[in-house]
N, C-alpha and C positions, 0 to 999 in steps of 0.2 A: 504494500500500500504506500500511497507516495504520502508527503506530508500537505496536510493542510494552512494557509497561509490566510491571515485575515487580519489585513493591515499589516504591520512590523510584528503580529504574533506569529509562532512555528508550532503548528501543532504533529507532531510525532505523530498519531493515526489521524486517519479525516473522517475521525467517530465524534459526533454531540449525541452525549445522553441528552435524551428530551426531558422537560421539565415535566413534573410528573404533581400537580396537586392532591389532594390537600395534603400535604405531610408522607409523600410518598417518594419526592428526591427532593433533600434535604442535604445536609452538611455531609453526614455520613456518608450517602452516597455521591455526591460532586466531589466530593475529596477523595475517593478512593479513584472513581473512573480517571481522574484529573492526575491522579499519581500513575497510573497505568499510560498515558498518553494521548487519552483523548482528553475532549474536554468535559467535565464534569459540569450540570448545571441546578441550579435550586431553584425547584418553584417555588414561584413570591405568594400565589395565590391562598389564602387563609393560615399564614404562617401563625398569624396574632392569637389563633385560636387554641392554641399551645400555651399560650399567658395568660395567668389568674384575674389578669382585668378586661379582655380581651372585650364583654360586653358592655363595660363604662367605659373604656377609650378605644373605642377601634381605629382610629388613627394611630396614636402613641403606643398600642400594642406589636400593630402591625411594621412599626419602623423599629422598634427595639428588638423584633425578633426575628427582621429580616438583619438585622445590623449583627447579631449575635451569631446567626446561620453564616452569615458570610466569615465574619473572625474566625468561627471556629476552622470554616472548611481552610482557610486561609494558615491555619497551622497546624493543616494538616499535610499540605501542598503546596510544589513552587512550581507547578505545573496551571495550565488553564482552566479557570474558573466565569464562569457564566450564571447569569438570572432567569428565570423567561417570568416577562409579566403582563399579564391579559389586560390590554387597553378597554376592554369593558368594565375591567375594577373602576370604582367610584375613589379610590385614593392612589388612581397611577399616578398622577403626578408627583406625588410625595415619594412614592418607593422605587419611583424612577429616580428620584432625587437624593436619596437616600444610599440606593446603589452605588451611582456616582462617588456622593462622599466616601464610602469604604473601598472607593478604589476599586467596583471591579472589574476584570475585564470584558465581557462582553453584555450587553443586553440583548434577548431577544424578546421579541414584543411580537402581538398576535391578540387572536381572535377581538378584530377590527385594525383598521389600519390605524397607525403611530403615525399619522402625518407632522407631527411638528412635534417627535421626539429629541431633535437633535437640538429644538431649544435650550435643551435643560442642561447641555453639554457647558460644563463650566471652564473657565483658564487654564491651561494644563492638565484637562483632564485625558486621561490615555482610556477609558472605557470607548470601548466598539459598539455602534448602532449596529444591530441585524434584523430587519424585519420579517416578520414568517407572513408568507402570501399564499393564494389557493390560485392565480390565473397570470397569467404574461400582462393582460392591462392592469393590474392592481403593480404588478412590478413596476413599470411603466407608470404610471399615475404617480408612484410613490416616489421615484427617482424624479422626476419633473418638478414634483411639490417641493423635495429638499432641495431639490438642485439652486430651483428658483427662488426661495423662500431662507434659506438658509446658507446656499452657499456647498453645500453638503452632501454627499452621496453614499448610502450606504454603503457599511464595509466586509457586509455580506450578505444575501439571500437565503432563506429558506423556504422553498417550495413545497407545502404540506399536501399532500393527497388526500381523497377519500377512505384510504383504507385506516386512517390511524385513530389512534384511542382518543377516550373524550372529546371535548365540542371539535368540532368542523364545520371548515367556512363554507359549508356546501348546502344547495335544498335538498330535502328528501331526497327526491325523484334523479339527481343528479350523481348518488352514492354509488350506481352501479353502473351509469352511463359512461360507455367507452371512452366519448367525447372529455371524458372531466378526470382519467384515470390519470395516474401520476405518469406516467410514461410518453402519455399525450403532454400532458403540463410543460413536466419539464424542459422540454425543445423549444417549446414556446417562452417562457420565462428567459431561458439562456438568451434568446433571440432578442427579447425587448433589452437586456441586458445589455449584450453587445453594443449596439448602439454608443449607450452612454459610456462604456469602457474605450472603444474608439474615439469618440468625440472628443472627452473628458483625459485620456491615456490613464486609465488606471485601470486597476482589474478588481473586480466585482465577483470574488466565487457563488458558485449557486450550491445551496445544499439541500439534497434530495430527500423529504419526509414522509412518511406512512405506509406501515406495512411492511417496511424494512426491517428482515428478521436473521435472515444467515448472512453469514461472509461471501454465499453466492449470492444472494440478493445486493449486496454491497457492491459487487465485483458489478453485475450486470447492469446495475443503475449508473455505475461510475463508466461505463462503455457507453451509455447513452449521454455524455454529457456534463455531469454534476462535478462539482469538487471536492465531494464528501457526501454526505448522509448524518440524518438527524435519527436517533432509534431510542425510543423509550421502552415497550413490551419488555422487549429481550434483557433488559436492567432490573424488572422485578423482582425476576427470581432468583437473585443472587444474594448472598450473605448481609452485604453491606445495606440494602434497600433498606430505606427507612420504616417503609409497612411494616404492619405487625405480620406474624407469621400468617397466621390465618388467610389474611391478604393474597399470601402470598401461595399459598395453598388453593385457594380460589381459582388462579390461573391454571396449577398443575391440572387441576380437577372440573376444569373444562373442555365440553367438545366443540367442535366446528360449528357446532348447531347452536350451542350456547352465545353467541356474541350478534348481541340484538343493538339496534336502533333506537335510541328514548328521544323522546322531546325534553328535552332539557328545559327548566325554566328561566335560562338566557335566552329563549329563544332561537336558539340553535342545535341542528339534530346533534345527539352524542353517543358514541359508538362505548357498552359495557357490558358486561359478564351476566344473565338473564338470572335474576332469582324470584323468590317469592315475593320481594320489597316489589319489583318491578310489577310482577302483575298483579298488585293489588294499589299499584298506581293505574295500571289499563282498566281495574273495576271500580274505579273514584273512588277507593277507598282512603286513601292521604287526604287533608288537611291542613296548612300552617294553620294556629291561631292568630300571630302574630311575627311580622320580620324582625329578629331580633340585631340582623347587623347591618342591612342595607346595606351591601357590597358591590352590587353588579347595576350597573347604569340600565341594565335592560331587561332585568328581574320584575315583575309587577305582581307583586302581594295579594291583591284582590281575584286575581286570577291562575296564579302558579298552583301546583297539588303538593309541593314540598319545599323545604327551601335545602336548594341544592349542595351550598356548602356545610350544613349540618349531617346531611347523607351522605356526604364523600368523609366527611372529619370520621363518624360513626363506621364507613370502611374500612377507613385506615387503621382504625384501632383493632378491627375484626367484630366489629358489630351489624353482622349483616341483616338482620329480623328490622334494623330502622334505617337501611345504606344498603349500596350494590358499587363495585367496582366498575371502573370505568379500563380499558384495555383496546390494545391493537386486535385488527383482527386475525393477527395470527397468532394471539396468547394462548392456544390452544393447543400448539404444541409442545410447549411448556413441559417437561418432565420431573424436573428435581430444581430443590436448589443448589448453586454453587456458588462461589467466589468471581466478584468482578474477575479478578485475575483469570480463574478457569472462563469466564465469557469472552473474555476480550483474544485469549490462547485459540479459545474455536473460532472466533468468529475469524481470523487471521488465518487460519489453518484451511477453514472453509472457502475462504476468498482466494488462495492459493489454489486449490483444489477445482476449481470454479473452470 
């Protein structure tokens, strides 16, 4: 595998663990992958909900315990560390900003476009914009706004496909259309790319996300194009994942058949592990009383059946009877756990093999 390059960073594989909410990559796990050579990354998404104050300050929770997730993973490793943080959170702007000051290296931003991320870019700050996009116009749209707007061009792409776990920028009806599959994507995105790498002289890597599961899957996406690959699944089941076991057990102990569609109450379809929680959301039997953290700009109370980051927090822990996991859909083939090290060893072995 050649190495990956994003800005003046050297990444040794052109592996990004994908950010994995609620409390499923974390410190533990960015720092271990981040030691092994790729980059390890922490989702920002309901970190706060870890802190005992979590429902009287959900701002001040949410920045003290993404500040603490980074320190730790930071001595843990001198290797590349990354955030991914959902622009439909209601306090991106702060844990964008907050990022920044602890110094780290990459942001990836998604589910909505980050059009005027790079405001927040301070005087010497060395953190890397990457935005995660689902189509070649949004690439395109996105390089235009910063280019014009800030001066600014992303310092890398990621192109997320259909097939990958939790929300997806896609409609329903578009999940299994040929036309939207990552293999179509990706050529497209490289293509709007281009452009702006010629114009501009600089180079823009594209990296290739969802459903990315073996080192032949690695190998054949990076033939079509990419300069890497973003993989989250394949990160669960390994030692270091910050899930509880159960969690993690979850995946082993699903089939092909188990990884269903939900309508997520962002408003965006989301691809998880089918349990009893789920279909007794499909017979209206969920509920909230009350939103207890107003988190997501696009979340609406009056009309949701749950509120979504108390059922991912309740996965994580391995409370599945109030929560269901959210996964790629190839978590299925899932056998055991092992140690990032033994994943990153296959997945290397595989790509060779390829």
């Amino acid at each position: 595998m050649e190495e990956l390059h994003i800005g003046n960073l050297k990444i040794k594989l052109p592996i990004i663990q994908g950010g994995m909410g609620i409390g499923v990559s974390m410190s533990g796990l960015a720092g271990t992958v981040a030691n092994h050579g790729g980059v390890g990354v922490i989702a920002v998404a309901g970190l706060g909900m870890f802190e005992p104050d979590y429902a009287r300050n959900f701002l001040e929770a949410n920045a003290r315990a993404l500040k603490k997730e980074i320190q730790k993973a930071k001595a843990m490793t001198d290797g590349v560390l990354g955030v991914n943080i959902m622009v439909a959170l209601t306090n991106f702007s702060n844990l964008v900003k907050t990022s920044i000051e602890e110094g780290i290296d990459i942001i990836f931003a998604g589910a909505g476009l980050p059009l005027n991320l790079p405001q927040y870019l301070t005087e010497g700050a060395k953190t890397k914009l990457v935005p995660i996009v689902s189509s070649g116009r949004a690439a395109k749209i996105l390089c235009s706004k910063w280019k014009g707007l800030f001066d600014y061009l992303p310092d890398a792409i990621v192109v997320e496909g259909p097939k990958a776990g939790g929300h997806l920028g896609f409609k329903r009806e578009q999940l299994d259309d040929p036309d939207f599959a990552l293999e179509k994507l990706l050529p497209e995105v490289v293509e709007q790319v281009k452009y702006f790498e010629e114009k501009y002289r600089t180079k823009i890597p594209v990296i290739a996300a969802g459903g990315i599961y073996t080192g032949g899957d690695i190998k054949n996406i990076m033939d079509m194009g990419a300069s890497g690959v973003q993989m989250g699944t394949r990160f669960v089941t390994t030692d270091e994942c910050d899930a509880s076991m159960d969690f993690k057990q979850t995946y082993i102990d699903s089939k092909e058949e188990d990884m269903e569609i939900v309508n997520s109450p962002v408003g965006m379809p989301g691809r998880a592990i089918f349990n009893e929680f789920i279909a007794k959301v499909r017979r209206g039997e969920k509920r909230p009383i009350k939103c207890p953290y107003q988190c997501l700009r696009t979340c609406d109370i009056k009309t949701t059946p749950y509120c979504i980051v108390a059922v991912l927090v309740n996965a994580q822990k391995g409370n599945f009877y109030n929560g269901y996991a959210f996964a790629g859909s190839n978590a299925y083939k899932a056998t055991k756990v092992i140690s990032v090290k033994e994943t990153i060893e296959s997945l290397v072995r595989e790509y060779k093999e390829e």
